[in-house]
C-alpha positions as CSV (number, residue, x, y, z in Angstrom):
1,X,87.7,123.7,92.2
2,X,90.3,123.0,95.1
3,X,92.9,121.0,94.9
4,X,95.1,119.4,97.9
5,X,98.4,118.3,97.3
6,X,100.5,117.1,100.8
7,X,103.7,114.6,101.2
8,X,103.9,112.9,104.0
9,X,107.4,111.4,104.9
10,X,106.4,107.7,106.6
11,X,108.9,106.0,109.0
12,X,109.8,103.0,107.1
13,X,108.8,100.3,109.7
14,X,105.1,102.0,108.8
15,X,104.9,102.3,105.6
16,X,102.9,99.2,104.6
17,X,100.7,100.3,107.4
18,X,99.8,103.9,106.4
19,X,99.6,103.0,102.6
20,X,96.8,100.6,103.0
21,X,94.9,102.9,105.9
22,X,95.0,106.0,103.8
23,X,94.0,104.4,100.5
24,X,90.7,103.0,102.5
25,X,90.9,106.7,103.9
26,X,90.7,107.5,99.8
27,X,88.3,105.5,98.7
28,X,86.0,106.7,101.6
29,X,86.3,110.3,101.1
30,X,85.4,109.8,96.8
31,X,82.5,107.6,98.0
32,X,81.0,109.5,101.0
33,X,82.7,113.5,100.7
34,X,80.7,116.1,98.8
35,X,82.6,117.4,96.2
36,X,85.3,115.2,96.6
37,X,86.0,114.0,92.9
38,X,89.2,112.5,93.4
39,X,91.4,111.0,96.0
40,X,95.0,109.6,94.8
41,X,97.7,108.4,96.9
42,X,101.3,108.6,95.1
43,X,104.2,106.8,96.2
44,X,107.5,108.5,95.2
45,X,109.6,106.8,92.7
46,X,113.0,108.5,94.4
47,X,112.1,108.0,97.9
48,X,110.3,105.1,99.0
49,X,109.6,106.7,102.0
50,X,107.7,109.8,100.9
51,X,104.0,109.5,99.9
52,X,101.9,112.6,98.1
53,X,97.9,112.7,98.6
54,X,96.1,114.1,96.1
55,X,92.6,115.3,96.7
């Protein structure tokens, strides 16, 4: 088993934005990847700005 962890640092005008897209993004990938078991998207508590994908 793989696992991808990757931050992302979002301009804060975007944020909003990119949160919804990428949890369709995740919800998509569980439902349609092979072998994709999991797909979580993690906003960090200390910098609102920061988001961690986990796949």
């Amino acid at each position: 088993m793989y696992v991808i962890l990757s931050p992302f640092q979002i301009k804060r005008e975007h944020r909003a934005e990119f949160i919804e897209s990428i949890i369709e993004d995740a919800k998509s990938s569980v439902a349609n990847e092979e072998g994709c078991l999991r797909f979580d998207v993690i906003q960090d508590a200390n910098h609102m700005d920061r988001v961690w994908l986990y796949e």
